[in-house]
C-alpha positions in Angstrom: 72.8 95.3 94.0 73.9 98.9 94.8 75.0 98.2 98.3 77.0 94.8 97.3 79.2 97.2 94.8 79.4 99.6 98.0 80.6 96.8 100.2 83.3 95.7 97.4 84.3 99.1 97.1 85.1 99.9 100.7 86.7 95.9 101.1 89.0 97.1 98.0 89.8 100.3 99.7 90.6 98.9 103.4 92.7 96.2 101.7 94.6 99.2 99.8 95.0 101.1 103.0 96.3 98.0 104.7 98.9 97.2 101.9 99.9 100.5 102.5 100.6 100.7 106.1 102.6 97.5 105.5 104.7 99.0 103.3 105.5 101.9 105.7 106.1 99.9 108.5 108.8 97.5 106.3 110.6 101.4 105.5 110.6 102.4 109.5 112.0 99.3 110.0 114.6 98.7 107.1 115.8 103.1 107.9 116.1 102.5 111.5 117.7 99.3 111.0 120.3 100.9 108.6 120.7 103.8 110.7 121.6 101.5 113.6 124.4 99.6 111.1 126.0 102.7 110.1 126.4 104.1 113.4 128.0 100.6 114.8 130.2 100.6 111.7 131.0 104.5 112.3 129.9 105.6 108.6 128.0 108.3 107.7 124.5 108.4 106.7 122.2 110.7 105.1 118.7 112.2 106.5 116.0 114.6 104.9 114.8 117.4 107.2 113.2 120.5 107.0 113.2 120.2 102.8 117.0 120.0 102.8 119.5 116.7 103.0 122.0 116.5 105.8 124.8 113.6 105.9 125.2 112.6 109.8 128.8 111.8 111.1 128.7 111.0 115.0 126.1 113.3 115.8 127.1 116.3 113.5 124.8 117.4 110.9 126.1 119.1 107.5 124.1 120.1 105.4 124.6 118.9 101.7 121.8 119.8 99.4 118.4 122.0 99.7 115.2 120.0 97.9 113.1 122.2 95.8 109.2 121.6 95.1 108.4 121.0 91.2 105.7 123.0 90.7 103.9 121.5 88.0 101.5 123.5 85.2 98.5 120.8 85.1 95.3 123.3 83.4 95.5 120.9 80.0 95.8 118.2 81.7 92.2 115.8 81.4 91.3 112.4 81.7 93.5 109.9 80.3 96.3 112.6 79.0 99.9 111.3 79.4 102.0 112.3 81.8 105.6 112.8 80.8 108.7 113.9 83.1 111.9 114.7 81.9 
């Protein structure tokens, strides 16, 4: 009975793993796909790099914003506490 629960549990976590990678692959596509539009319709679009966010017009990078971390205080934090961001 143990290794049939096993088995289930690994099926369950390859089929997660798969969802997942098919989810990825539909974002490559859709942002290169966008990228591609905005540069035939000459309009500007917007990139993360590096932690900061740049807007691209014909191949000139400005830099608009810097991304910060959220560093989060999680010592009371146990099972089943709700989590709550504001």
């Amino acid at each position: 009975m143990q290794r049939r629960s096993n088995i289930t549990k690994r099926r369950k976590i390859i089929e997660r793993t798969k969802d997942r990678r098919i989810v990825v692959e539909f974002a490559k596509n859709a942002s290169s796909s966008a990228k591609r539009s905005s540069k035939a319709l000459d309009i500007s679009y917007d990139i993360i790099k590096n932690g900061a966010i740049f807007k691209v017009y014909d191949n000139n990078m400005i830099k608009t914003a810097n991304l910060k971390r959220i560093d989060s205080n999680r010592s009371n934090l146990k099972k089943g506490s709700i989590i709550c961001l504001k």
